[in-house]
TITI-551217 format. One record per residue (C-alpha): residue in three letters; y, x, z. Coordinates in nm, 4 decimals, always signed. Layout:
(rec "ala"; (Y; X; Z))
...
This chain:
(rec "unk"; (+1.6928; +2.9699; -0.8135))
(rec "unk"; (+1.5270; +2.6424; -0.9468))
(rec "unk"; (+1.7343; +2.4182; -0.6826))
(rec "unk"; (+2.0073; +2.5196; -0.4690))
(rec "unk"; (+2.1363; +2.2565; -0.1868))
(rec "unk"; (+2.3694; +2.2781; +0.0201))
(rec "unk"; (+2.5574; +2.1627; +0.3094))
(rec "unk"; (+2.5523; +2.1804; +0.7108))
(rec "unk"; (+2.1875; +2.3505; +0.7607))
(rec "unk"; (+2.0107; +2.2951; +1.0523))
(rec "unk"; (+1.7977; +2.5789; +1.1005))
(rec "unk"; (+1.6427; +2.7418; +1.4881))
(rec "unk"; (+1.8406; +2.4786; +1.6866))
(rec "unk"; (+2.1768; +2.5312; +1.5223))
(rec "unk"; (+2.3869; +2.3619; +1.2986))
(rec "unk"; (+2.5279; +2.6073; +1.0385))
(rec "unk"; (+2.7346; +2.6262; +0.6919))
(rec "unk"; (+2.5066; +2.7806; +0.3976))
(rec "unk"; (+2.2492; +2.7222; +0.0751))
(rec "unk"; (+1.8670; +2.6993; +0.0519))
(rec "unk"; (+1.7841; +2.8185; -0.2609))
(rec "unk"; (+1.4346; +2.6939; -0.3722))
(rec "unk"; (+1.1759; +2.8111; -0.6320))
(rec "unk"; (+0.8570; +2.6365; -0.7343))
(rec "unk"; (+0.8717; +2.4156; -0.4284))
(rec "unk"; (+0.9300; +2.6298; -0.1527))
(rec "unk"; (+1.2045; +2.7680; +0.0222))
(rec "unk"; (+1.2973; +3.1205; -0.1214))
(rec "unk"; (+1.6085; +3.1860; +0.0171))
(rec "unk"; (+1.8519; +3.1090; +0.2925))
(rec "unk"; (+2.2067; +3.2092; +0.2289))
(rec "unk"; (+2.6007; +3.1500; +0.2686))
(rec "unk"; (+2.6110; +3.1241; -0.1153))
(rec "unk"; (+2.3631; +3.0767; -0.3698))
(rec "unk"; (+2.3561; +3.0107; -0.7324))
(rec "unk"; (+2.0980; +2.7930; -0.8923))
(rec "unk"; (+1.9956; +2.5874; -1.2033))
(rec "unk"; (+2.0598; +2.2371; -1.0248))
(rec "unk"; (+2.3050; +2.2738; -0.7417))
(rec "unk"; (+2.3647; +1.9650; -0.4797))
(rec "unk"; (+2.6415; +2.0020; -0.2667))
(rec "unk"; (+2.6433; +1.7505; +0.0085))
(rec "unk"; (+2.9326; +1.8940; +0.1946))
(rec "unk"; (+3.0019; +1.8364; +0.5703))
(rec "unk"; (+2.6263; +1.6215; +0.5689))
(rec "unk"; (+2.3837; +1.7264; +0.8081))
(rec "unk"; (+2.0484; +1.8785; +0.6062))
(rec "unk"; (+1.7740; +1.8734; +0.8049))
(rec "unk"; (+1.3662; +1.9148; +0.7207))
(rec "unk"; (+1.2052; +1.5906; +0.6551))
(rec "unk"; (+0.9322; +1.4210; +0.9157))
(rec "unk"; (+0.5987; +1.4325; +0.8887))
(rec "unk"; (+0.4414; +1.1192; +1.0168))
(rec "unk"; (+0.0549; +1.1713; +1.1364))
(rec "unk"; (-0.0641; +0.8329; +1.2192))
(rec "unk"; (+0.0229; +0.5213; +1.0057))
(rec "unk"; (-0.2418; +0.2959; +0.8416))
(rec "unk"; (-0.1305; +0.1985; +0.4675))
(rec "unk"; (-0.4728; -0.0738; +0.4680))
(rec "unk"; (-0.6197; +0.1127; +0.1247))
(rec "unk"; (-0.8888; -0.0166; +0.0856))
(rec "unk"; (-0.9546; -0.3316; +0.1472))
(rec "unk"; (-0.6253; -0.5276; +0.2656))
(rec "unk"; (-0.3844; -0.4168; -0.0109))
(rec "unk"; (-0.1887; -0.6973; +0.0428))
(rec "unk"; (-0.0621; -0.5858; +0.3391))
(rec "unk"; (+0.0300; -0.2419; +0.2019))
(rec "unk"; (-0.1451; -0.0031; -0.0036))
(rec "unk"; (-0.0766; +0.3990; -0.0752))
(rec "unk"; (+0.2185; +0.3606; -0.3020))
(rec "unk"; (+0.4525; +0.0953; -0.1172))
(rec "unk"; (+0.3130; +0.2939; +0.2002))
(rec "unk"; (+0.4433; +0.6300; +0.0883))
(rec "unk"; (+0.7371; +0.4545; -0.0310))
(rec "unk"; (+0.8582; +0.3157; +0.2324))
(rec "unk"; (+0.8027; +0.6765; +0.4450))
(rec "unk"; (+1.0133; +0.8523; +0.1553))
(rec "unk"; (+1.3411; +0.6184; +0.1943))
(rec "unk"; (+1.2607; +0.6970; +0.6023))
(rec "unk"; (+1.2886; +0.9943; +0.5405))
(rec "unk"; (+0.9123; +1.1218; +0.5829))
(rec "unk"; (+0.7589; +1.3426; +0.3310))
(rec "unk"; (+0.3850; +1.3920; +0.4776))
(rec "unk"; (+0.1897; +1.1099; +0.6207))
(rec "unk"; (-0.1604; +1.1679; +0.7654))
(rec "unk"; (-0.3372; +0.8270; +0.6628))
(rec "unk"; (-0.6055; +0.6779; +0.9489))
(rec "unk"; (-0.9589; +0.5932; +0.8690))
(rec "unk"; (-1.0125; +0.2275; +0.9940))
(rec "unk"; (-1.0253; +0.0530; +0.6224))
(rec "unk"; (-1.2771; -0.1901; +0.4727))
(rec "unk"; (-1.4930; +0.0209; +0.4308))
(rec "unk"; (-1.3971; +0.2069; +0.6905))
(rec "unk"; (-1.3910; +0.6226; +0.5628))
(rec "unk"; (-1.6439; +0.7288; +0.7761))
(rec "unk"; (-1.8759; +0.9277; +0.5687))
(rec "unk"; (-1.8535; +1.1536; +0.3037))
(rec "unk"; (-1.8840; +0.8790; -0.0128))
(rec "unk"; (-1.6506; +0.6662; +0.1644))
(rec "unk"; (-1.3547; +0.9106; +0.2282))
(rec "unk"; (-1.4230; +1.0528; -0.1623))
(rec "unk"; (-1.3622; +0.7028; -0.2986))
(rec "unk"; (-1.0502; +0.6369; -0.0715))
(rec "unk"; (-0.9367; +0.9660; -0.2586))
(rec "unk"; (-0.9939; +0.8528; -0.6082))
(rec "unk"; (-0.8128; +0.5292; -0.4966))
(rec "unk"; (-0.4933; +0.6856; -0.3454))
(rec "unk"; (-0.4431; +1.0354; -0.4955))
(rec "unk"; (-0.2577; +0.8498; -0.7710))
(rec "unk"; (-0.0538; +0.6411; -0.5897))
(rec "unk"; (+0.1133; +0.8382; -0.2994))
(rec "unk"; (+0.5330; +0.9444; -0.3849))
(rec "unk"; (+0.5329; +1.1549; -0.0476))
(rec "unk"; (+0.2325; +1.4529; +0.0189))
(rec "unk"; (-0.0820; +1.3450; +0.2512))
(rec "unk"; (-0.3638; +1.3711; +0.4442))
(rec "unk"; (-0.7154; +1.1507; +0.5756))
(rec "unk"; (-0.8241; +1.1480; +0.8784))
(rec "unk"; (-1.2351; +1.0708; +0.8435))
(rec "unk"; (-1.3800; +0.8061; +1.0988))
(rec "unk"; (-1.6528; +0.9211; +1.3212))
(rec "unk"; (-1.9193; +0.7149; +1.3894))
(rec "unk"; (-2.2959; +0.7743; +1.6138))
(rec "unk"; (-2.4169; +0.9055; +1.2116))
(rec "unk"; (-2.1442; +1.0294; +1.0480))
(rec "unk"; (-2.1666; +1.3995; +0.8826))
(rec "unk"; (-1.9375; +1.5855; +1.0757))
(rec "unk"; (-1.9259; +1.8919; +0.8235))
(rec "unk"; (-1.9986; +1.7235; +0.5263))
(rec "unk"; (-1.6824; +1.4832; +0.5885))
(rec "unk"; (-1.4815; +1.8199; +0.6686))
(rec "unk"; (-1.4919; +1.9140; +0.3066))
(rec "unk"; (-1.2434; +1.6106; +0.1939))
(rec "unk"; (-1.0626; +1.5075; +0.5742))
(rec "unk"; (-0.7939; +1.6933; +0.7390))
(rec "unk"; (-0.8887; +1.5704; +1.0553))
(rec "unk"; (-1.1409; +1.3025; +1.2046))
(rec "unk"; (-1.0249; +1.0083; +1.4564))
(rec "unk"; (-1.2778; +0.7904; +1.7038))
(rec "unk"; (-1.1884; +0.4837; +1.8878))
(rec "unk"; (-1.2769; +0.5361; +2.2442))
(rec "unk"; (-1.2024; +0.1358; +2.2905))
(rec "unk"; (-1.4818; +0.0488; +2.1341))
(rec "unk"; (-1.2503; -0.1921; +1.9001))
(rec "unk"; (-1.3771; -0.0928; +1.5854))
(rec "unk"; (-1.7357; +0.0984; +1.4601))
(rec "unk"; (-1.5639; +0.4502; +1.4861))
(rec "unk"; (-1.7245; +0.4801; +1.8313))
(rec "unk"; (-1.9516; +0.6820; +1.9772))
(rec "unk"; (-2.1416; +0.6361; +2.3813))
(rec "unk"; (-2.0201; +0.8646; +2.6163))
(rec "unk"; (-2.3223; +0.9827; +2.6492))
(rec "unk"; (-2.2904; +1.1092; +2.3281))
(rec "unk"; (-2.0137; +1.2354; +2.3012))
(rec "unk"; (-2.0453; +1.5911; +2.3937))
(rec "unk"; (-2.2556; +1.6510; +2.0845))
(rec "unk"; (-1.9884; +1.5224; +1.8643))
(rec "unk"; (-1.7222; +1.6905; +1.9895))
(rec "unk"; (-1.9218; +2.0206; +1.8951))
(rec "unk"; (-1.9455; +1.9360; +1.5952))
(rec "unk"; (-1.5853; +1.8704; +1.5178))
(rec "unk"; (-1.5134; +2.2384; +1.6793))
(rec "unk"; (-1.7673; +2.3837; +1.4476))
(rec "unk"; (-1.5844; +2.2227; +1.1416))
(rec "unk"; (-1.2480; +2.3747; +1.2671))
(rec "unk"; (-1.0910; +1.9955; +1.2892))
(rec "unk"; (-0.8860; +1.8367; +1.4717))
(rec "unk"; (-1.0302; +1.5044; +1.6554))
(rec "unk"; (-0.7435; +1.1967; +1.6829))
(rec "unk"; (-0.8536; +1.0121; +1.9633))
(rec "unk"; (-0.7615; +0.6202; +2.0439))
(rec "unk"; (-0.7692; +0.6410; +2.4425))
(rec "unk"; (-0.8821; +0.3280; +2.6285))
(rec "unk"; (-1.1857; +0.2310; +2.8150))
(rec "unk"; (-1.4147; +0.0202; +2.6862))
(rec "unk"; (-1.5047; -0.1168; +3.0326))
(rec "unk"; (-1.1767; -0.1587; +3.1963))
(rec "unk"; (-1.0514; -0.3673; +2.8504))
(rec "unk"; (-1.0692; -0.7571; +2.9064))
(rec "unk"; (-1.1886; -0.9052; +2.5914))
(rec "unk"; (-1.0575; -1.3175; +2.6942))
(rec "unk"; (-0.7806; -1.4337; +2.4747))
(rec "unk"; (-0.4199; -1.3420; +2.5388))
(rec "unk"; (-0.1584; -1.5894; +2.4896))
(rec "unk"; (+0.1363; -1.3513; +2.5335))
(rec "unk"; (+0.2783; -0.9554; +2.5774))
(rec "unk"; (+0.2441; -1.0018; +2.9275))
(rec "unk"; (-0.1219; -1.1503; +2.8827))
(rec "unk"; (-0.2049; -0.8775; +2.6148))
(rec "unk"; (-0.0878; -0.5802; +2.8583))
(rec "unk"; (-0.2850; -0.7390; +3.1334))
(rec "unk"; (-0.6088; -0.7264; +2.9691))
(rec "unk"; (-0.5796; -0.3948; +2.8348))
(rec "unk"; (-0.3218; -0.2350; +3.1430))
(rec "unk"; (-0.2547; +0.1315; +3.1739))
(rec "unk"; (-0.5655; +0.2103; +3.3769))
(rec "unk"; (-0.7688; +0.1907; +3.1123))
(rec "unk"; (-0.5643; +0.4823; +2.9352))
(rec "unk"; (-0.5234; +0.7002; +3.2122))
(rec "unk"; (-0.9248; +0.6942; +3.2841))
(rec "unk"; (-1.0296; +0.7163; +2.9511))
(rec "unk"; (-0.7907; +1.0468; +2.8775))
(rec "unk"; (-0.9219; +1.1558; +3.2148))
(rec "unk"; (-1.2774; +1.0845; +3.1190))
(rec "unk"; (-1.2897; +1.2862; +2.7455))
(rec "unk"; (-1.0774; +1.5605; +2.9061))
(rec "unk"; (-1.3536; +1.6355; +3.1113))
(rec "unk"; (-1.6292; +1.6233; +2.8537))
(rec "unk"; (-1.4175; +1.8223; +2.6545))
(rec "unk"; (-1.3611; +2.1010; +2.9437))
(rec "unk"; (-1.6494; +2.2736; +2.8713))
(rec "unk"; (-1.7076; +2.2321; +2.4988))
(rec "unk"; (-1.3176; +2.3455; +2.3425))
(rec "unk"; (-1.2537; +2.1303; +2.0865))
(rec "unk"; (-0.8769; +2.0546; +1.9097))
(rec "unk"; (-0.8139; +1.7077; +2.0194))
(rec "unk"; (-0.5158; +1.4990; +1.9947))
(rec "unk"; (-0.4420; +1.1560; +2.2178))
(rec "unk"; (-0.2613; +0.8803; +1.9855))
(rec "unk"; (-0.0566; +0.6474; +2.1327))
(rec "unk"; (+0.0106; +0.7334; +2.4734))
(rec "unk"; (+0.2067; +0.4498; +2.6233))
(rec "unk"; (+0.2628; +0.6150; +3.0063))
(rec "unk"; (+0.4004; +0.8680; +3.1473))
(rec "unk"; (+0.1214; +0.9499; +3.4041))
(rec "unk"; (-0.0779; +0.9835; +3.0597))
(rec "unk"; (+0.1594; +1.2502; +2.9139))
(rec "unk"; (+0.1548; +1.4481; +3.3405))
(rec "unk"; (-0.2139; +1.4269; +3.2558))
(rec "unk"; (-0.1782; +1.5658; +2.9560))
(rec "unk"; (+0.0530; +1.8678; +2.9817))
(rec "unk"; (-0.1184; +2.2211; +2.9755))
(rec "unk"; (-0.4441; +2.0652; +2.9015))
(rec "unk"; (-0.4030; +2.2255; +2.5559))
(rec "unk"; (-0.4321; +1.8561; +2.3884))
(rec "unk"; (-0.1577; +1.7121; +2.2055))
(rec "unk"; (-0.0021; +1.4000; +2.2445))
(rec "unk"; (+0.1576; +1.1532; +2.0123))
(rec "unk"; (+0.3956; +0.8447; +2.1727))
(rec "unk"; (+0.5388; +0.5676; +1.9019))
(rec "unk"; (+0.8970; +0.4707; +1.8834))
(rec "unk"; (+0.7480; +0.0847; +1.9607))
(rec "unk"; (+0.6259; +0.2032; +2.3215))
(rec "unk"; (+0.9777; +0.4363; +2.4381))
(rec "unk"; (+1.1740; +0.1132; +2.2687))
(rec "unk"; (+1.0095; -0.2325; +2.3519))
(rec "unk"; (+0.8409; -0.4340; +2.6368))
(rec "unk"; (+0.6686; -0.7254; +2.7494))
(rec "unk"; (+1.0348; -0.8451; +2.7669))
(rec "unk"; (+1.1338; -0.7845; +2.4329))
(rec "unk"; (+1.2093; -1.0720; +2.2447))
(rec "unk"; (+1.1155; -1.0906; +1.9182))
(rec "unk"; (+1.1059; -1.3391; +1.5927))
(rec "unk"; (+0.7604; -1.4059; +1.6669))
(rec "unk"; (+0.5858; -1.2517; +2.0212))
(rec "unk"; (+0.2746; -1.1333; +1.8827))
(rec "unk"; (+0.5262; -0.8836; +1.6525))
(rec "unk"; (+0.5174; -0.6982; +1.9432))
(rec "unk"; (+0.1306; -0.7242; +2.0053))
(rec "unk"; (+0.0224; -0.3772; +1.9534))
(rec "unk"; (-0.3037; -0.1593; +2.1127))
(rec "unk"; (-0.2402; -0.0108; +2.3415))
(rec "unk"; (+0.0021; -0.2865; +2.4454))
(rec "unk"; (+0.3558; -0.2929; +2.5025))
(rec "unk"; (+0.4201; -0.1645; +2.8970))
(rec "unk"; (+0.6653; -0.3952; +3.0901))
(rec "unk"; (+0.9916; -0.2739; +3.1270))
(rec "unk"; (+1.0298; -0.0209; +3.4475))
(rec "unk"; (+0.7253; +0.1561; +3.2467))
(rec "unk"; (+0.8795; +0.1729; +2.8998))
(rec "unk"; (+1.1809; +0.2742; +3.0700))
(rec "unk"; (+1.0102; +0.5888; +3.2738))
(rec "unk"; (+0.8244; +0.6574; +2.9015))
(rec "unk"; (+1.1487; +0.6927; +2.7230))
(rec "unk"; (+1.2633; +0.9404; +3.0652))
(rec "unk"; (+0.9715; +1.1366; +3.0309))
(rec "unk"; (+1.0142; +1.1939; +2.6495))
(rec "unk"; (+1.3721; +1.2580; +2.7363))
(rec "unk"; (+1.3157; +1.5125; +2.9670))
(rec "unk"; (+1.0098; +1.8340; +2.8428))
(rec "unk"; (+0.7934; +1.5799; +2.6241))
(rec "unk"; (+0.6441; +1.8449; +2.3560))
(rec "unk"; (+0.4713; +1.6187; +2.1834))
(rec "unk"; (+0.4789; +1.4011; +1.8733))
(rec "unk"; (+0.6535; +1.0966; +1.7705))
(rec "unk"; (+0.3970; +0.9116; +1.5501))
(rec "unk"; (+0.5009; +0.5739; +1.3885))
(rec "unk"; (+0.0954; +0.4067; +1.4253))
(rec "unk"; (+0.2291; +0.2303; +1.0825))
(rec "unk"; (-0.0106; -0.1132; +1.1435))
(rec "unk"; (+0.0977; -0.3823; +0.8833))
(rec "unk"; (-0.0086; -0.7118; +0.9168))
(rec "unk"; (+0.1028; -1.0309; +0.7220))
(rec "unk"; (+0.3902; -1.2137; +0.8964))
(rec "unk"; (+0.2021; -1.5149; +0.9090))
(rec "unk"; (-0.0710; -1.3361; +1.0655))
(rec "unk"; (+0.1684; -1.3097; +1.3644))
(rec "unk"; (+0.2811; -1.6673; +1.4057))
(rec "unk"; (-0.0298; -1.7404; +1.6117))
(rec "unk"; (-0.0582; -1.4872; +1.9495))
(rec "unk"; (-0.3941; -1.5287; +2.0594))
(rec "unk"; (-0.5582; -1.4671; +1.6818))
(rec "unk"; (-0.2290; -1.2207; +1.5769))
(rec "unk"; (-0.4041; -0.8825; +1.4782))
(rec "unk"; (-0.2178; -0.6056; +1.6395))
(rec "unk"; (-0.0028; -0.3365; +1.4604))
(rec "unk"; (+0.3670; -0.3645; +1.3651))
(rec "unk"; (+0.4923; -0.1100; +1.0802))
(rec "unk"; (+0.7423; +0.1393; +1.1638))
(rec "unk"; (+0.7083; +0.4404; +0.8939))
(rec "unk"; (+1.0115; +0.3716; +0.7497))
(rec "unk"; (+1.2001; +0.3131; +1.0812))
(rec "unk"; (+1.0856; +0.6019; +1.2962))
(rec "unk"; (+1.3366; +0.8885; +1.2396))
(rec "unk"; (+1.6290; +0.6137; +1.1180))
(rec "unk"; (+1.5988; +0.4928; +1.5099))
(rec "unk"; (+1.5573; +0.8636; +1.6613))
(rec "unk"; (+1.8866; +0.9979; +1.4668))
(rec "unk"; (+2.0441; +0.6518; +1.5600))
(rec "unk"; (+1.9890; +0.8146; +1.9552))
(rec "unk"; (+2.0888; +1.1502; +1.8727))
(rec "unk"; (+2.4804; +0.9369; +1.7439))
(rec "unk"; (+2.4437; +0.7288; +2.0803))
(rec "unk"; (+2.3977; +1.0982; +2.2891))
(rec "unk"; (+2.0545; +0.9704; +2.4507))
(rec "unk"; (+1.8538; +1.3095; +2.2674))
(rec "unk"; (+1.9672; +1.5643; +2.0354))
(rec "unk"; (+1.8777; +1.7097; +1.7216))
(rec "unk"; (+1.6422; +1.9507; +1.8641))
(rec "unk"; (+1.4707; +1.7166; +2.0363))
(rec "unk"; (+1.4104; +1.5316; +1.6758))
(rec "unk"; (+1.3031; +1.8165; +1.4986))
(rec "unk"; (+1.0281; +1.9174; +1.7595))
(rec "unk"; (+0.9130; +1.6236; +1.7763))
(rec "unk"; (+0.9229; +1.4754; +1.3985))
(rec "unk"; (+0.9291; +1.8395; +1.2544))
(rec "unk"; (+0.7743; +2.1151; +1.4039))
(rec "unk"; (+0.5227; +1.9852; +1.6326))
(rec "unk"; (+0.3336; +1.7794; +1.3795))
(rec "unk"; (+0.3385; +2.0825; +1.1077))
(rec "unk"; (+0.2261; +2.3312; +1.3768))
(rec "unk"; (-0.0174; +2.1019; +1.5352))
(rec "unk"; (-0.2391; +1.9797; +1.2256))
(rec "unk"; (-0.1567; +2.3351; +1.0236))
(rec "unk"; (+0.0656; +2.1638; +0.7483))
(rec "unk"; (+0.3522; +2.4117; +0.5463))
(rec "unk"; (+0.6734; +2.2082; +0.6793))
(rec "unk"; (+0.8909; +2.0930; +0.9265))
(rec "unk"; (+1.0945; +2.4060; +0.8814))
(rec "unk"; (+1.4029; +2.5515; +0.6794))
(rec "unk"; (+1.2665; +2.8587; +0.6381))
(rec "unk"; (+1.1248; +3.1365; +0.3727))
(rec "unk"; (+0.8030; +3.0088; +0.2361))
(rec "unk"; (+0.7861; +2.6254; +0.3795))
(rec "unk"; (+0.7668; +2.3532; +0.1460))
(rec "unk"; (+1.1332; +2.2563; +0.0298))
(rec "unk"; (+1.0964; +1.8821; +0.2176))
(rec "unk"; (+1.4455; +1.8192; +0.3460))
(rec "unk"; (+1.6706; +1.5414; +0.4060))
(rec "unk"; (+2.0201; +1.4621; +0.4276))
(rec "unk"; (+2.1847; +1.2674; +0.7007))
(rec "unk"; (+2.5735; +1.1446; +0.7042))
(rec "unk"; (+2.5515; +0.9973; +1.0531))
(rec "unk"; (+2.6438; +0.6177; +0.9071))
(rec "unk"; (+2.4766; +0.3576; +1.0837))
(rec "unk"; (+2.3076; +0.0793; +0.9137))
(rec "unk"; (+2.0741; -0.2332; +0.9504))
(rec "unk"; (+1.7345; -0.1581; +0.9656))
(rec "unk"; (+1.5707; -0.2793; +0.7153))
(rec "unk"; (+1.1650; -0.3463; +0.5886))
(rec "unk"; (+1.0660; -0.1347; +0.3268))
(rec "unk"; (+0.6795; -0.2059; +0.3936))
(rec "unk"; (+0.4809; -0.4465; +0.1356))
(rec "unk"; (+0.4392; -0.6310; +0.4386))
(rec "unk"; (+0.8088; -0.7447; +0.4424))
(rec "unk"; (+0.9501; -0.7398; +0.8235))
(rec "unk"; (+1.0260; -0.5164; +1.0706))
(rec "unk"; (+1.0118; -0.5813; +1.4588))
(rec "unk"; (+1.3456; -0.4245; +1.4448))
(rec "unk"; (+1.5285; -0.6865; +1.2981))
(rec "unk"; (+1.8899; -0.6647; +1.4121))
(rec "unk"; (+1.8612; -0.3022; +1.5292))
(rec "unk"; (+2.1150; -0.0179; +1.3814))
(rec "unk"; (+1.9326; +0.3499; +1.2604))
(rec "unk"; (+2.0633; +0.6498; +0.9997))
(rec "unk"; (+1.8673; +0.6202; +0.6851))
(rec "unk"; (+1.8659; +0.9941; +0.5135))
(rec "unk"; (+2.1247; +0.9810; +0.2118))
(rec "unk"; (+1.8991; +1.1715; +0.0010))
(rec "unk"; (+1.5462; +1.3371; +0.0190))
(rec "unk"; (+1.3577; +1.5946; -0.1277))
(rec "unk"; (+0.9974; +1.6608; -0.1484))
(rec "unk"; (+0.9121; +2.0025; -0.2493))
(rec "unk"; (+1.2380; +2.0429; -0.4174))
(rec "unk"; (+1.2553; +1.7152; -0.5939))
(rec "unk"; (+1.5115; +1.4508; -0.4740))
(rec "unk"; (+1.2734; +1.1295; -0.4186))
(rec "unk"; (+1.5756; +0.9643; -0.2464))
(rec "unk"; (+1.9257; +0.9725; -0.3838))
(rec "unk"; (+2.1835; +0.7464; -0.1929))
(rec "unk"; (+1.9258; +0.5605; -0.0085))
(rec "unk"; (+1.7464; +0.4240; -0.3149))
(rec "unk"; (+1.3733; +0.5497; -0.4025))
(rec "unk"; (+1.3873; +0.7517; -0.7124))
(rec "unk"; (+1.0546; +0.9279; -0.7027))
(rec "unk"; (+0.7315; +0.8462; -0.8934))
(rec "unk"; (+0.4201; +0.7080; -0.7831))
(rec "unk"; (+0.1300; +0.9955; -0.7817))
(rec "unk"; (+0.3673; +1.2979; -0.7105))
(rec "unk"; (+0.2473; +1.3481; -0.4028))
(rec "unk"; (-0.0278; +1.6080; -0.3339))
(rec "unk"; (-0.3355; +1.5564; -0.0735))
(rec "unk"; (-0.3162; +1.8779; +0.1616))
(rec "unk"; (-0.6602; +1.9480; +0.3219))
């Protein structure tokens, strides 16, 4: 074997002694002892596959100084992500085939963990000529950004992303129910955009869908009657650690560090989110990585919204497993399995043939901590488990909680 590690595997739900031996990148054997060229022996520590993340926004091109592909990927290595699926809403926005190709040229040399594009979808963007370089497509049924299309128009477009095989990420609030006037607070912010317009806008594409079949996913949901909606409609569903965790009572450094879209929910809402995760959710956890400047959030009412959160996403879910609120299964389905499975991407499991992405936990808490280029975290003061070490197709990236990979080893998966 090329790489043997070892230590306390977690493999179908169980937590067992043994060695994953590993040979050009992949997992090639799974045993109770293995010999190898470079053996790590972590012991008692907890190995476990590494996350895959498949909605953050690392701002390349066109607002670099927020974050750009390498501090991006960064940042998800030392969280212990190894597979990021990067969202189209740059400037220029990658919603056509020339766009997305020179996002590629820009990135491919920059990203430390492996990665995929989403492509924008506009009222004249090339469906199947965009397929060629995207792994999936995303729209903004808000109407918050050009990667919108009518809904009178929409049943034409979501043929077209069946017949490319794609998978369509979907931003789910109504246009018309959304209250443009200025918000001067959470509370403000949630008012003007309130549940409603989620629940009618998942209702309303659901429908148009019915008939037509195609993959679709529903970012962000931030309810639980979205996620009852949602179950056995054959969509998936991704919910962000910021909307299970925080409020319109949360307190925070600055208030519009909580100003997200959708908005935070108040409190009895966030706290029935977090139940229904808790209890069947078979979805995805998805960070929505949004940097922003801090002093871009000094000021509420002009505050973009977006908070970053790739680096603090599985650090905060293992920091609930130690506190006995979920378990470990519930982390891997969500983190793991469901995102591999759901966008067709070799990980998530330690098991013959997967990519070797794995991670190494030791159950000590810590600070959280910003490892964005943007510089803060909305989880100042908050404890999570930062992986001890990580490895991305058999290469440690992460030894002792320091970043040891290289900028441009990661691969773009299509």
């Amino acid at each position: 074997m090329d790489v043997v590690v070892e230590g306390n595997l977690f493999i179908d739900g169980e937590v067992r002694k043994g060695c994953i031996g590993i040979e050009e990148g992949k997992i090639a054997s799974i045993k109770k002892i293995l010999e190898g060229d470079k053996h790590f022996d972590f012991g008692e520590k907890l190995i476990f596959p590494a996350a895959l993340d498949v909605h953050v926004h690392f701002r390349e091109p066109g607002q670099t100084e927020k974050e750009d592909f390498f501090t991006g990927t960064r940042a998800a290595a030392i969280g212990g992500v190894t597979f990021v699926m990067d969202m189209p809403n740059n400037k220029p926005p990658a919603m056509s085939l020339s766009s997305l190709e020179n996002k590629i040229r820009g990135v491919k040399n920059k990203a430390c963990v492996d990665f995929s594009l989403y492509g924008g979808v506009g009222e004249h963007s090339d469906i199947s000529a965009m397929a060629q370089k995207c792994k999936a497509f995303k729209m903004y049924l808000s109407g918050d950004n050009e990667m919108f299309i009518p809904v009178g128009k929409m049943g034409n477009m979501l043929q077209k992303v069946k017949e490319s095989g794609k998978i369509l990420a979907l931003h789910a609030e109504s246009p018309e129910c959304i209250k443009r006037g200025e918000a001067r607070n959470l509370s403000e912010h949630e008012r003007n955009r309130p549940v409603r317009c989620e629940i009618e806008e998942i209702k309303k594409i659901m429908e148009i869908n019915r008939g037509i079949g195609t993959k679709i996913h529903i970012c962000h949901v931030s309810s639980p009657r979205s996620i009852d909606i949602l179950k056995g409609s054959g969509a998936s569903m991704g919910v962000t650690p910021h909307h299970i965790f925080f409020s319109t009572s949360s307190k925070f450094r600055y208030e519009a560090m909580g100003k997200v879209n959708p908005p935070l929910r108040h409190e009895e809402e966030r706290m029935k989110l977090f139940g229904a995760v808790r209890h069947g959710f078979d979805g995805i956890i998805e960070s929505d990585h949004a940097p922003h400047l801090l002093e871009e959030k000094e000021d509420f009412p002009t505050a973009p919204s977006g908070m970053p959160g790739v680096d603090s996403s599985l650090p905060l879910m293992m920091e609930e497993v130690k506190r006995g609120h979920i378990d470990l299964s519930m982390v891997h389905r969500w983190m793991c399995r469901n995102p591999a499975r759901t966008f067709g991407i070799n990980k998530g499991e330690i098991e013959k043939g997967r990519d070797a992405d794995l991670i190494v936990i030791d159950f000590k808490e810590r600070e959280i901590e910003p490892y964005s280029k943007c510089g803060w975290s909305s989880y100042e003061g908050w404890s999570g488990i930062y992986p001890t070490h990580v490895f991305l197709r058999g290469e440690m990236i992460v030894e002792n909680g320091e970043f040891t990979g290289s900028k441009g080893m990661g691969d773009m998966i299509l």
